[in-house]
PDB file of N, CA, C and O in Angstrom:
ATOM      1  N   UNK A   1      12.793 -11.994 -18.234  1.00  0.00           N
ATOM      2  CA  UNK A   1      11.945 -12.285 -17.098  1.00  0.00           C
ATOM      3  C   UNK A   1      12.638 -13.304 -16.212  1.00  0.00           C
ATOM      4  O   UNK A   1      13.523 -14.024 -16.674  1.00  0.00           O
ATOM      5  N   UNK A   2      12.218 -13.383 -14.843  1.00  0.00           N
ATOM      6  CA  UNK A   2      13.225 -14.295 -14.204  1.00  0.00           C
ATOM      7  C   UNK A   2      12.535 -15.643 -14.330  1.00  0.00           C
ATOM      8  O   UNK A   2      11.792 -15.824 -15.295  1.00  0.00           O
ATOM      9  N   UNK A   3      12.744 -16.711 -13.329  1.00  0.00           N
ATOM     10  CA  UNK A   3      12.243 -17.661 -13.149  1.00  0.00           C
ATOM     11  C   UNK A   3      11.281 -17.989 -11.918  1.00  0.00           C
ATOM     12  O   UNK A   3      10.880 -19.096 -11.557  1.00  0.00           O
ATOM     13  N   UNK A   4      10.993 -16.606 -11.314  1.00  0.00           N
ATOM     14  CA  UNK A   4      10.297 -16.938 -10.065  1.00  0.00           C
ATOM     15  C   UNK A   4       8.652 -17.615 -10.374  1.00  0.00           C
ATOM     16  O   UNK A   4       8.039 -17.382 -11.416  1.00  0.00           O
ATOM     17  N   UNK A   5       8.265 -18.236  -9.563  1.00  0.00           N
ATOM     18  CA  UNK A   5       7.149 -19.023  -9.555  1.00  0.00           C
ATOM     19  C   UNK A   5       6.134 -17.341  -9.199  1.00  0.00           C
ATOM     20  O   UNK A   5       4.996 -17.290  -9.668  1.00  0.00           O
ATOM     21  N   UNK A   6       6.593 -16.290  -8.504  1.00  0.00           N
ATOM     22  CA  UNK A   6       5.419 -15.558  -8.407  1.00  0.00           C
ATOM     23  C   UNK A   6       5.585 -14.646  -9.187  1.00  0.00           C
ATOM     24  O   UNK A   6       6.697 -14.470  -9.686  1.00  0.00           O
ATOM     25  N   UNK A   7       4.452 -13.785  -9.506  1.00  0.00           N
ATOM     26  CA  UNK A   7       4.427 -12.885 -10.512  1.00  0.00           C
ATOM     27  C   UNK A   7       4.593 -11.281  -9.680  1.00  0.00           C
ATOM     28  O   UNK A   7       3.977 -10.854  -8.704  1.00  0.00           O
ATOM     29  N   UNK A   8       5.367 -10.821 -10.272  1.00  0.00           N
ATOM     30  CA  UNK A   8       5.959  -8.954  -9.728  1.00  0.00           C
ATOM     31  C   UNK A   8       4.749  -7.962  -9.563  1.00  0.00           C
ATOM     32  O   UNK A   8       4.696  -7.121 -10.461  1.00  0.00           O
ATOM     33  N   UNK A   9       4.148  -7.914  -8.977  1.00  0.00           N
ATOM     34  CA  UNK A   9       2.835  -6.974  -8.320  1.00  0.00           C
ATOM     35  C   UNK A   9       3.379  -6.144  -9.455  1.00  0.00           C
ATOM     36  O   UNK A   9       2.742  -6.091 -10.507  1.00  0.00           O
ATOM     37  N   UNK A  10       4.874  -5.285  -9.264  1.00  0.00           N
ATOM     38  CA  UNK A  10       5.147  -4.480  -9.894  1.00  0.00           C
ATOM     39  C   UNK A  10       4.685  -4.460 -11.854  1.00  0.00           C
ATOM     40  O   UNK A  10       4.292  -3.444 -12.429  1.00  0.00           O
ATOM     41  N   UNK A  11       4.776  -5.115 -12.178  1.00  0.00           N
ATOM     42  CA  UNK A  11       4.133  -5.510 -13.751  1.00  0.00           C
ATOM     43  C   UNK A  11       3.090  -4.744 -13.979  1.00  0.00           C
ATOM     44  O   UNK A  11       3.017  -3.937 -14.906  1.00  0.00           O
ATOM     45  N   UNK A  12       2.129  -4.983 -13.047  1.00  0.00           N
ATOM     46  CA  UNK A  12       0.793  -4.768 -13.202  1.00  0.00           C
ATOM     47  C   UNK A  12       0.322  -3.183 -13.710  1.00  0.00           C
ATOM     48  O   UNK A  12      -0.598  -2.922 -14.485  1.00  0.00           O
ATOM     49  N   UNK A  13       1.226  -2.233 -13.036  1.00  0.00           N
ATOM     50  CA  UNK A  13       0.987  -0.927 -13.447  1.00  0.00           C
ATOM     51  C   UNK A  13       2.121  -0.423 -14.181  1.00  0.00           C
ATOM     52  O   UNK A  13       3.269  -0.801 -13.948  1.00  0.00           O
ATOM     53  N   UNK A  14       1.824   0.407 -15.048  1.00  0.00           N
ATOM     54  CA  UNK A  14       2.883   0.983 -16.207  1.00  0.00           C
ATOM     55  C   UNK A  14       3.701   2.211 -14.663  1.00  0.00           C
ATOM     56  O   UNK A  14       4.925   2.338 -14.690  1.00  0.00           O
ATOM     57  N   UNK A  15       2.943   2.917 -13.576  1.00  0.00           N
ATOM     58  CA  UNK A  15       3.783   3.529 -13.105  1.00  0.00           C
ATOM     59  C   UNK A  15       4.718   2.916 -12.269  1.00  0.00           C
ATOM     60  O   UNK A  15       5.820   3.315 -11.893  1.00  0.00           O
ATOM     61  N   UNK A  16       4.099   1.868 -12.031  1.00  0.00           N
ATOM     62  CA  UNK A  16       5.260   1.127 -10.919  1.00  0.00           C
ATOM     63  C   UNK A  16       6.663   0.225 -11.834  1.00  0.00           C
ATOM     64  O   UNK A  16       7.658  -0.315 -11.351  1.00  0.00           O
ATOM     65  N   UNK A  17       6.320   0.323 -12.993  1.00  0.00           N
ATOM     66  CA  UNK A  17       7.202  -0.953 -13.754  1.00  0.00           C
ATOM     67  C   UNK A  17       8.267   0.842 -14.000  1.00  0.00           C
ATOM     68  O   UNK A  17       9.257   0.703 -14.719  1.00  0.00           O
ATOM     69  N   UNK A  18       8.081   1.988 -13.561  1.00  0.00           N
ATOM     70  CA  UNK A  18       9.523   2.771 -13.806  1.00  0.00           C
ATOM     71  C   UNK A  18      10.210   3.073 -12.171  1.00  0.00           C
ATOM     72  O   UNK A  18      11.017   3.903 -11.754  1.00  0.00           O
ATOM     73  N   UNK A  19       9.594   2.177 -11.651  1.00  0.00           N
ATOM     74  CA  UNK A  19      10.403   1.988  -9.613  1.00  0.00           C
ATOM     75  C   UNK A  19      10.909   0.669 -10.668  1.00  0.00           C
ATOM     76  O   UNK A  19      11.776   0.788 -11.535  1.00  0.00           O
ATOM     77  N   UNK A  20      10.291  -0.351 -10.421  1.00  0.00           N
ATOM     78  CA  UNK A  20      10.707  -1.582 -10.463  1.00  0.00           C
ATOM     79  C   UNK A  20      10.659  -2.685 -11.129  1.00  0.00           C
ATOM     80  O   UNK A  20       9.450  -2.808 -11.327  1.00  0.00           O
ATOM     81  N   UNK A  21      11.284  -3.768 -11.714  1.00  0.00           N
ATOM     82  CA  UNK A  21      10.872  -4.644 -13.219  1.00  0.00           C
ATOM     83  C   UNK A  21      11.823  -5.737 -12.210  1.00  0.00           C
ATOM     84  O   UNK A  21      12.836  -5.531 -11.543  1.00  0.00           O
ATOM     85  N   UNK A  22      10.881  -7.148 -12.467  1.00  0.00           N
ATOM     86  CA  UNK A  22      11.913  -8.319 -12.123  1.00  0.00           C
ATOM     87  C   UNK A  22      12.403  -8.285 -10.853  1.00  0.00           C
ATOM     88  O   UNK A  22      13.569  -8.623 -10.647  1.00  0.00           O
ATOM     89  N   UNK A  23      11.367  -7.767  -9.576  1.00  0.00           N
ATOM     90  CA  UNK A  23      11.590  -7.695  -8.187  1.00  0.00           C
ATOM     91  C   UNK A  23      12.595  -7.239  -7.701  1.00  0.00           C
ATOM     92  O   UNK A  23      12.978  -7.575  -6.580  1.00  0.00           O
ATOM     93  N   UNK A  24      13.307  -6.262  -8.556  1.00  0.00           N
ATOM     94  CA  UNK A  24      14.514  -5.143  -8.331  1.00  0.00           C
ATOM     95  C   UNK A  24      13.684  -4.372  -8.632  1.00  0.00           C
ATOM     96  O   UNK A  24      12.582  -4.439  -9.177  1.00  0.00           O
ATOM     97  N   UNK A  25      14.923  -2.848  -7.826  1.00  0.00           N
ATOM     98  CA  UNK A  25      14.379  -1.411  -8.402  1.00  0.00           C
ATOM     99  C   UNK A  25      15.141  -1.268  -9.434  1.00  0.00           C
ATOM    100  O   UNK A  25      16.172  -1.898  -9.669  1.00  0.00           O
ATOM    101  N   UNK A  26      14.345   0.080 -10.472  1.00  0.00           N
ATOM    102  CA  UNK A  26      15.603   0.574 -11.534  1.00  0.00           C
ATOM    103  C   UNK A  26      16.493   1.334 -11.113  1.00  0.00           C
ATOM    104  O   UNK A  26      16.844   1.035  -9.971  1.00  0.00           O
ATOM    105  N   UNK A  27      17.180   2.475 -11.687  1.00  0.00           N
ATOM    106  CA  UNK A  27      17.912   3.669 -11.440  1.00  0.00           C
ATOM    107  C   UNK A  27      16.952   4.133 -11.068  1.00  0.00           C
ATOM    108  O   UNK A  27      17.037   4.270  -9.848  1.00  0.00           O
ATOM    109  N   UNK A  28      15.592   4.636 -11.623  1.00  0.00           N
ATOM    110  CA  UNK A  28      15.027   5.864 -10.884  1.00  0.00           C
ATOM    111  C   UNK A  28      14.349   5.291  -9.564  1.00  0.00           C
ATOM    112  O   UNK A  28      13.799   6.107  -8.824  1.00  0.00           O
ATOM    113  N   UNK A  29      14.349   4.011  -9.234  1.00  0.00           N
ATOM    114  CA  UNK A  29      13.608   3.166  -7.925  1.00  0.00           C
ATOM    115  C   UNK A  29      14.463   3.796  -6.848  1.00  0.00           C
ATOM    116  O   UNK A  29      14.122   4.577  -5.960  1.00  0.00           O
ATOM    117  N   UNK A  30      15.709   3.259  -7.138  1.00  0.00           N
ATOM    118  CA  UNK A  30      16.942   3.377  -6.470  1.00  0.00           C
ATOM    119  C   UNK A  30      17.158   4.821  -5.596  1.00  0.00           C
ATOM    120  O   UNK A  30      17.175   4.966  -4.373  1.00  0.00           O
ATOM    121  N   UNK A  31      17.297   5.715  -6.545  1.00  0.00           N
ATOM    122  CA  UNK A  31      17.124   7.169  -6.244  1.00  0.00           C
ATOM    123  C   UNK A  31      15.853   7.552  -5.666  1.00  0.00           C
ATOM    124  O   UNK A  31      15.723   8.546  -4.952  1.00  0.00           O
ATOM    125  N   UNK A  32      15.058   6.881  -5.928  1.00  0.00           N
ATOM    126  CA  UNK A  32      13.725   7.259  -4.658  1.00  0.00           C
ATOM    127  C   UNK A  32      13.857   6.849  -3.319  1.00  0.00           C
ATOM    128  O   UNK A  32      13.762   7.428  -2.237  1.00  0.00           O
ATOM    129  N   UNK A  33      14.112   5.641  -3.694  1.00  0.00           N
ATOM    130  CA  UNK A  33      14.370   4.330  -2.219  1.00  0.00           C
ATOM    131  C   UNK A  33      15.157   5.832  -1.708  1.00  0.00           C
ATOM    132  O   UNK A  33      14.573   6.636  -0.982  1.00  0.00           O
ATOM    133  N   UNK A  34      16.454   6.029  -2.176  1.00  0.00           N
ATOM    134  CA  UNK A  34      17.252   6.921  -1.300  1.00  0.00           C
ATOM    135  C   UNK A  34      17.136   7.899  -0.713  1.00  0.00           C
ATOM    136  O   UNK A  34      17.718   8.314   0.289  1.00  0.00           O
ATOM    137  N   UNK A  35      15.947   8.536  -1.656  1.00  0.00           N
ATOM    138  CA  UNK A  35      16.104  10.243  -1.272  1.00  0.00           C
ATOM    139  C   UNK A  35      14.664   9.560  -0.162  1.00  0.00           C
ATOM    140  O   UNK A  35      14.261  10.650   0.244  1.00  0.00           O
ATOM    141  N   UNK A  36      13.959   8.778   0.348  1.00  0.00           N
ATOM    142  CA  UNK A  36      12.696   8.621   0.905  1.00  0.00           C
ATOM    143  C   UNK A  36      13.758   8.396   1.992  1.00  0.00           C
ATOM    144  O   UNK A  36      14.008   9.315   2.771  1.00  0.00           O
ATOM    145  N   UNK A  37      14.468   7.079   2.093  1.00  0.00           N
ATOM    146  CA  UNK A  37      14.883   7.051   2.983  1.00  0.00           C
ATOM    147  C   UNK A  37      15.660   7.857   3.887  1.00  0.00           C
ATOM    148  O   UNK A  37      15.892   7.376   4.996  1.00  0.00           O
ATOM    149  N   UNK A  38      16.107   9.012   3.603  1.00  0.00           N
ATOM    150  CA  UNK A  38      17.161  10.075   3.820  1.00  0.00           C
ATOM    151  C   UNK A  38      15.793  10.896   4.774  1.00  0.00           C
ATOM    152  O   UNK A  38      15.855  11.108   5.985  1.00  0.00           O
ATOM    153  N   UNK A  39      14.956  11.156   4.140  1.00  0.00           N
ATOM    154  CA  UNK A  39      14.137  12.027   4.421  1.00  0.00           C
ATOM    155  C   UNK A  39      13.179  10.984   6.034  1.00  0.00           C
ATOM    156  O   UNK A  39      12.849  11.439   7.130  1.00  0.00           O
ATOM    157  N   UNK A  40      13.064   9.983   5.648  1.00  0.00           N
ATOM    158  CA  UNK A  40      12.381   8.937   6.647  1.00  0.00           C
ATOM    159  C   UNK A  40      13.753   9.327   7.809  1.00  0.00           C
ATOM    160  O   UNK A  40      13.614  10.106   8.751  1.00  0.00           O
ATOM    161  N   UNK A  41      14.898   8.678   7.517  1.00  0.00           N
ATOM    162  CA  UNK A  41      16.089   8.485   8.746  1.00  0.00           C
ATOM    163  C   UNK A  41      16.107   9.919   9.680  1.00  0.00           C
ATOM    164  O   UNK A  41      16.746   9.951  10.732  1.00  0.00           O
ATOM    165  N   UNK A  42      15.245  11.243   9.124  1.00  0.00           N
ATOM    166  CA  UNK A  42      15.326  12.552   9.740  1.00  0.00           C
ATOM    167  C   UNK A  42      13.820  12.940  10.243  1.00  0.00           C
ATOM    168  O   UNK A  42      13.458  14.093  10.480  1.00  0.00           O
ATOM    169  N   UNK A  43      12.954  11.695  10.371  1.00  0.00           N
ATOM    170  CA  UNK A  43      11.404  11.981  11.224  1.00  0.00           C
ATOM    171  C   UNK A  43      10.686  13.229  10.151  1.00  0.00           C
ATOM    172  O   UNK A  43      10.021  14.204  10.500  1.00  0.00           O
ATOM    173  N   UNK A  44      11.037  12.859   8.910  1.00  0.00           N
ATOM    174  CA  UNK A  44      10.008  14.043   8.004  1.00  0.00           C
ATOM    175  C   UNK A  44       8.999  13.333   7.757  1.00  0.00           C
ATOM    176  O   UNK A  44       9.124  12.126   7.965  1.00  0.00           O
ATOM    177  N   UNK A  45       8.006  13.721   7.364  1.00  0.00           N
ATOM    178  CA  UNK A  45       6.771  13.286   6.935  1.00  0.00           C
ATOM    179  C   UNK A  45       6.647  11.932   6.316  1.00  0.00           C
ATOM    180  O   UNK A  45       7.556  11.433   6.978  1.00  0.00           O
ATOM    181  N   UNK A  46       6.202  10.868   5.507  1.00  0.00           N
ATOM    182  CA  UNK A  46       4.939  11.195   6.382  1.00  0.00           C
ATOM    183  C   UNK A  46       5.572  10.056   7.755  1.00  0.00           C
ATOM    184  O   UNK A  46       6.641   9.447   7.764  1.00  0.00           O
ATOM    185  N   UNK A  47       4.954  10.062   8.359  1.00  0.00           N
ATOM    186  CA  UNK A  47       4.897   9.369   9.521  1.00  0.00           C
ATOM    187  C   UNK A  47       4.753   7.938   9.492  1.00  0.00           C
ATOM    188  O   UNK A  47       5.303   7.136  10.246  1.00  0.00           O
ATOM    189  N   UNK A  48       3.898   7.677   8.472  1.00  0.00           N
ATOM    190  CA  UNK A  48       3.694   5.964   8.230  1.00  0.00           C
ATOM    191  C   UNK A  48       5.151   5.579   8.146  1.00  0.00           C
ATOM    192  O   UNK A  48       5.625   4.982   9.113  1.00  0.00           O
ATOM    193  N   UNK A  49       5.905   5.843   7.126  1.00  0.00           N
ATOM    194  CA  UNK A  49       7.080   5.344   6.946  1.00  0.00           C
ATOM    195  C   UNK A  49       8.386   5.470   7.595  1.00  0.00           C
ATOM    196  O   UNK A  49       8.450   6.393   8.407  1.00  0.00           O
ATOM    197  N   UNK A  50       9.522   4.714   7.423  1.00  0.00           N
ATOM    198  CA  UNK A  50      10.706   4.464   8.238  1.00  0.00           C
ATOM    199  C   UNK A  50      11.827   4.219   7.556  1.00  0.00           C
ATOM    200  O   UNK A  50      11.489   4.218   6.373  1.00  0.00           O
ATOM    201  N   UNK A  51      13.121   3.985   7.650  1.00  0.00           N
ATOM    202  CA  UNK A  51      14.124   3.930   7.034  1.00  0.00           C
ATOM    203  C   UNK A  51      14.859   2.862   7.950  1.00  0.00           C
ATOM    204  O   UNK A  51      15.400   3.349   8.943  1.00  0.00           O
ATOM    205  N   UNK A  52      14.965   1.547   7.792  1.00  0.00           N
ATOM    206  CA  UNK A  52      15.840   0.807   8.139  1.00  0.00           C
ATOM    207  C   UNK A  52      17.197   0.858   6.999  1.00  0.00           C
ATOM    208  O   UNK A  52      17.286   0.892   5.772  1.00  0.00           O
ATOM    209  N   UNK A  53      18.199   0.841   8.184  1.00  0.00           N
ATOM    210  CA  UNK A  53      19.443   1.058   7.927  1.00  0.00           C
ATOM    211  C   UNK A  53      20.165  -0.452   8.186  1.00  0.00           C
ATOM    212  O   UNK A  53      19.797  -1.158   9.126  1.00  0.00           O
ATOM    213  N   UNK A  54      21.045  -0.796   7.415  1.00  0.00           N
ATOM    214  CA  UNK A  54      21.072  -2.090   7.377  1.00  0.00           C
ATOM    215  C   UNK A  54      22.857  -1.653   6.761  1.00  0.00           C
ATOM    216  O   UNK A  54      23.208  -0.720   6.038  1.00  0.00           O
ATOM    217  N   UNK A  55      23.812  -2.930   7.505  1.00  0.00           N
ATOM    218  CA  UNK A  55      25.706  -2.914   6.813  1.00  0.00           C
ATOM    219  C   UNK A  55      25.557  -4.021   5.971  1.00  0.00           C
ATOM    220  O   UNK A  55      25.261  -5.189   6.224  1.00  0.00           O
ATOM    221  N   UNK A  56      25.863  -3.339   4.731  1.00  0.00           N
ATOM    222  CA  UNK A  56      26.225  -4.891   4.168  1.00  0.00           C
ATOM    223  C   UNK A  56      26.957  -5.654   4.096  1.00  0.00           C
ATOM    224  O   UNK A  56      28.031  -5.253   3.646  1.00  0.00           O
ATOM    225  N   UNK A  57      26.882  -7.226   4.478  1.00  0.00           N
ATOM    226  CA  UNK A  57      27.663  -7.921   4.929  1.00  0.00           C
ATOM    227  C   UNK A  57      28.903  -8.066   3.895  1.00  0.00           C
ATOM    228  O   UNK A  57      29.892  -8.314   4.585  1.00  0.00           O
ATOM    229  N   UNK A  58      29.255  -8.016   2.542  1.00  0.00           N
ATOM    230  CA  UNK A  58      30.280  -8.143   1.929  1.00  0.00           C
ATOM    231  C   UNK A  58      30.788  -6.678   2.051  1.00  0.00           C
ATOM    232  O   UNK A  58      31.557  -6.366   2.961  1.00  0.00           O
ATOM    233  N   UNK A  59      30.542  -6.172   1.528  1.00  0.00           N
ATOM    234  CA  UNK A  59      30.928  -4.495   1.661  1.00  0.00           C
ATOM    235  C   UNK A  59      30.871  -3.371   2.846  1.00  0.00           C
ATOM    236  O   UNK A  59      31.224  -2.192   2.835  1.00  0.00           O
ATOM    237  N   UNK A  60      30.489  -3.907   3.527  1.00  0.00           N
ATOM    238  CA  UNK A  60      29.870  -3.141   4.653  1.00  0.00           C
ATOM    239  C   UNK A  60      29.973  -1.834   4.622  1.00  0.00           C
ATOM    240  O   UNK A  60      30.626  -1.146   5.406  1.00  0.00           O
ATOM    241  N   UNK A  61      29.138  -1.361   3.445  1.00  0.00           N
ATOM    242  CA  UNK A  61      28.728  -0.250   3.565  1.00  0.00           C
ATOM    243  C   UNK A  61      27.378   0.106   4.315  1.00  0.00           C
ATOM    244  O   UNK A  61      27.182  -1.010   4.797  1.00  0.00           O
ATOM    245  N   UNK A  62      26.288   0.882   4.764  1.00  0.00           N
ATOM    246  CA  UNK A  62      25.351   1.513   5.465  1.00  0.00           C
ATOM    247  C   UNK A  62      24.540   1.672   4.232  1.00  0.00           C
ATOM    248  O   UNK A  62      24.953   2.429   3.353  1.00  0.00           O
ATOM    249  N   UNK A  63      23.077   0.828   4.043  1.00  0.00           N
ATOM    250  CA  UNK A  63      22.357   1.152   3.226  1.00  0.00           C
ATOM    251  C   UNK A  63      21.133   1.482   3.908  1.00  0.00           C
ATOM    252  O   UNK A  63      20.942   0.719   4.855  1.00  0.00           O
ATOM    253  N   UNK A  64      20.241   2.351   3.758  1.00  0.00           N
ATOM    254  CA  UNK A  64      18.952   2.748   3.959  1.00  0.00           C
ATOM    255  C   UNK A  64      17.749   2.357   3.133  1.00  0.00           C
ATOM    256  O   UNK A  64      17.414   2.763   2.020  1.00  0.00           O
ATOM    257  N   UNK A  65      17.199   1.510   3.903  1.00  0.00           N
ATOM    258  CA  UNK A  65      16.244   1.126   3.221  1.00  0.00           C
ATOM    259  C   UNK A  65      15.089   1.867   3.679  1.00  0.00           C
ATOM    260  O   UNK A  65      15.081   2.262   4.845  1.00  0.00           O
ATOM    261  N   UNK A  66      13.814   2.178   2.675  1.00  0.00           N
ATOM    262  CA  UNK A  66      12.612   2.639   3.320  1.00  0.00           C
ATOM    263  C   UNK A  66      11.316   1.362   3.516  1.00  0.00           C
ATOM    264  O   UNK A  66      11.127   0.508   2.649  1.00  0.00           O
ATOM    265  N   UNK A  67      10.675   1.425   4.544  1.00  0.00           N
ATOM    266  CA  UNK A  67       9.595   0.651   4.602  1.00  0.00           C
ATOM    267  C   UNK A  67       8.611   1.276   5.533  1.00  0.00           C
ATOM    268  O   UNK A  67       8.907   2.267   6.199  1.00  0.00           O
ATOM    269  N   UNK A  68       7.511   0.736   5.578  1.00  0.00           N
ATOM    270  CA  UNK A  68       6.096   1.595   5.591  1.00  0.00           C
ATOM    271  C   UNK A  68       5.971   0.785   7.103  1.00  0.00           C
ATOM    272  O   UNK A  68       6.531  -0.283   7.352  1.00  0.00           O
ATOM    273  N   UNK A  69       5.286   1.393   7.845  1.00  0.00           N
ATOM    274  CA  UNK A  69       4.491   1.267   9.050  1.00  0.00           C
ATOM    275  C   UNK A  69       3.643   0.768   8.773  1.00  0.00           C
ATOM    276  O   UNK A  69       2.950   1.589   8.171  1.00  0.00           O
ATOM    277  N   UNK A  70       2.943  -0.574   8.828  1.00  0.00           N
ATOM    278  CA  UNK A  70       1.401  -1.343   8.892  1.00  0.00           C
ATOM    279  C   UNK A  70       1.079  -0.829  10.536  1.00  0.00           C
ATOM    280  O   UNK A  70       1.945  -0.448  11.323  1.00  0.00           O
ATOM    281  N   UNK A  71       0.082  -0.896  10.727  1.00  0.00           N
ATOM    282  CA  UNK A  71      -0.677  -1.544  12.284  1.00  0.00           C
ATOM    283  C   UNK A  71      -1.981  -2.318  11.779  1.00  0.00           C
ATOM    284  O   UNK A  71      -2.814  -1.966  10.944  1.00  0.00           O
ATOM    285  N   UNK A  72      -1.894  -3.539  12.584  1.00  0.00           N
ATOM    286  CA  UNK A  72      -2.980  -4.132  12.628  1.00  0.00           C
ATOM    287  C   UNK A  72      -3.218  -4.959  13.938  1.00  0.00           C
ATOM    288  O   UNK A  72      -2.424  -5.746  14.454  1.00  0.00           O
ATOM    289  N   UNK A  73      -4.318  -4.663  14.316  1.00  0.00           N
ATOM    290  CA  UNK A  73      -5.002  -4.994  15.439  1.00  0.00           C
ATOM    291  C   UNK A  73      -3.908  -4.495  16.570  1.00  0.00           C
ATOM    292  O   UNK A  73      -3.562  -5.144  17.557  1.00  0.00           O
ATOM    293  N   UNK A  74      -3.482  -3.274  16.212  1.00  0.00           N
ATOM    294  CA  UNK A  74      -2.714  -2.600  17.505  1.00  0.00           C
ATOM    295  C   UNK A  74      -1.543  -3.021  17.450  1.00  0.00           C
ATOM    296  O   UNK A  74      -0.936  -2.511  18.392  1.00  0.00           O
ATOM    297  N   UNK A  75      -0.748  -3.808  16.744  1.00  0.00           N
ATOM    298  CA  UNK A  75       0.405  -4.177  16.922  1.00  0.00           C
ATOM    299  C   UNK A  75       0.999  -3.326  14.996  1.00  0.00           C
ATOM    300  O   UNK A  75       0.551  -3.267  13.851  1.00  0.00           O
ATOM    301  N   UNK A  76       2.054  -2.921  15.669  1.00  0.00           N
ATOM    302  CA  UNK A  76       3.016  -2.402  14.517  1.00  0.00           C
ATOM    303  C   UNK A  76       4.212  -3.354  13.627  1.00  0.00           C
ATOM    304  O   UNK A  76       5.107  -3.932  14.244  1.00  0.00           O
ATOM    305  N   UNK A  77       4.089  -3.440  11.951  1.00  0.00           N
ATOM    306  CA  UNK A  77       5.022  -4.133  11.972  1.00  0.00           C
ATOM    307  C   UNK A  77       5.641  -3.226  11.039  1.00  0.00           C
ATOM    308  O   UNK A  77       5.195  -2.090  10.878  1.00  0.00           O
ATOM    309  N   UNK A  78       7.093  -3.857  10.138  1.00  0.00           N
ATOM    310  CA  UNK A  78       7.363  -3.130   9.469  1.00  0.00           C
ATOM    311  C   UNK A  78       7.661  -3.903   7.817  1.00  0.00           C
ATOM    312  O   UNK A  78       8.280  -4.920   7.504  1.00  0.00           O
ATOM    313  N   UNK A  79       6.824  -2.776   6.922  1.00  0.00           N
ATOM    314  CA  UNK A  79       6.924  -3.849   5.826  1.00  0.00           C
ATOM    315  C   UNK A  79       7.543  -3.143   4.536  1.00  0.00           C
ATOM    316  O   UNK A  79       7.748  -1.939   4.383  1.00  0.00           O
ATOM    317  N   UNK A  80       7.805  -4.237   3.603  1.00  0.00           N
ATOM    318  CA  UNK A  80       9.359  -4.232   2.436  1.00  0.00           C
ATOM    319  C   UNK A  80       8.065  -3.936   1.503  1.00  0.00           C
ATOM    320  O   UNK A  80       6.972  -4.495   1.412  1.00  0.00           O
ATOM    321  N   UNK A  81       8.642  -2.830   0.855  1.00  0.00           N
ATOM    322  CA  UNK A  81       8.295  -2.148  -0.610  1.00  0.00           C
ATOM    323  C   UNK A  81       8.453  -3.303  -1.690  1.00  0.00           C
ATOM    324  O   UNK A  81       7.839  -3.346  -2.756  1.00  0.00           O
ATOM    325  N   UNK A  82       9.563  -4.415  -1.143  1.00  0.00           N
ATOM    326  CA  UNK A  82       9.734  -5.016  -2.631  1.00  0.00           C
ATOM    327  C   UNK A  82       9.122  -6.527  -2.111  1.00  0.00           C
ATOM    328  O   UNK A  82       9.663  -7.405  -2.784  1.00  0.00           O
ATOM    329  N   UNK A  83       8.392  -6.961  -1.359  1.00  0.00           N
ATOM    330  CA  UNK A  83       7.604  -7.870  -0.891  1.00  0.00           C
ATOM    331  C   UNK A  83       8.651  -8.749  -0.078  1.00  0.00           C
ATOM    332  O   UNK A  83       9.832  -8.421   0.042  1.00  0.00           O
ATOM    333  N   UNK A  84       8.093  -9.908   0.470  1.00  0.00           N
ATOM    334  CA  UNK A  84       8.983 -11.163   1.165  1.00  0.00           C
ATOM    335  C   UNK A  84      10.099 -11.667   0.330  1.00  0.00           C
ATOM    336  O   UNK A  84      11.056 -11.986   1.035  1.00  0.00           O
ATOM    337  N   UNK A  85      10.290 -11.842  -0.908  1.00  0.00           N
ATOM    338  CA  UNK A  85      11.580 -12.486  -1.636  1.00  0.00           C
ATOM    339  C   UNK A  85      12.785 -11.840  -1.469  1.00  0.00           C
ATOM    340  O   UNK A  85      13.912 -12.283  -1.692  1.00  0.00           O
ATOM    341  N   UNK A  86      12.360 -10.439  -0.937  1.00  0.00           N
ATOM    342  CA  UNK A  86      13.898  -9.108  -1.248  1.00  0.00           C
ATOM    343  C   UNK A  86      14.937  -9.655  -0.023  1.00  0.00           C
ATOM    344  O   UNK A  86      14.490 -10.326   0.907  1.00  0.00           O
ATOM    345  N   UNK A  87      16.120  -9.359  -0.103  1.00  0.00           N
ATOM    346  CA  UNK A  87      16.391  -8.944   0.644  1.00  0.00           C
ATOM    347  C   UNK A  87      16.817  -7.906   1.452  1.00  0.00           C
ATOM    348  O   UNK A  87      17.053  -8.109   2.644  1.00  0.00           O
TER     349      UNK A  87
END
C-alpha cells in the first residue's frame, strides 16, 4: 500500500481494483485506458468522453489519455479517471 494520506476510491469495488490498485492502472487498466482512448481520439461513441493526448517529457513519446466530459452549470470541464494526484 502506498503512503498517501487519501484512500483509492478504486479499493472500494472488487471491479474497479482489476483497472486499478495504489492510484495506478494494472495491465488490464492500461489496455483499456488505450483501446478507449483510440476509439475517443476517432469521435466514436460515447460522446461524454475524450482522449487527451499528451508527449512525454522524458521520452517523448505521444500518450493518450482518456477522460470524461463533466458539464456543470453550462460550463464543460475535463476530468482524470485516476483523480487529482495522477499525472
Amino acid at each position: 500500500m502506498n503512503n498517501s494520506p487519501h484512500v483509492d476510491p478504486a479499493e472500494r469495488s472488487a471491479v474497479m481494483r482489476l483497472f486499478y490498485r495504489d492510484w495506478r492502472p494494472t495491465r488490464l487498466g492500461r489496455w483499456v485506458n488505450r483501446v478507449q482512448g483510440w476509439l475517443s481520439g476517432r469521435g466514436l461513441p460515447p460522446r461524454f468522453m475524450a482522449a487527451l493526448e499528451v508527449r512525454g517529457r522524458a521520452s517523448g513519446r505521444t500518450r493518450s489519455v482518456p477522460v470524461v466530459i463533466a458539464t456543470v452549470d453550462g460550463h464543460h470541464y475535463l476530468v482524470s479517471m485516476l483523480g487529482a494526484q495522477s499525472d
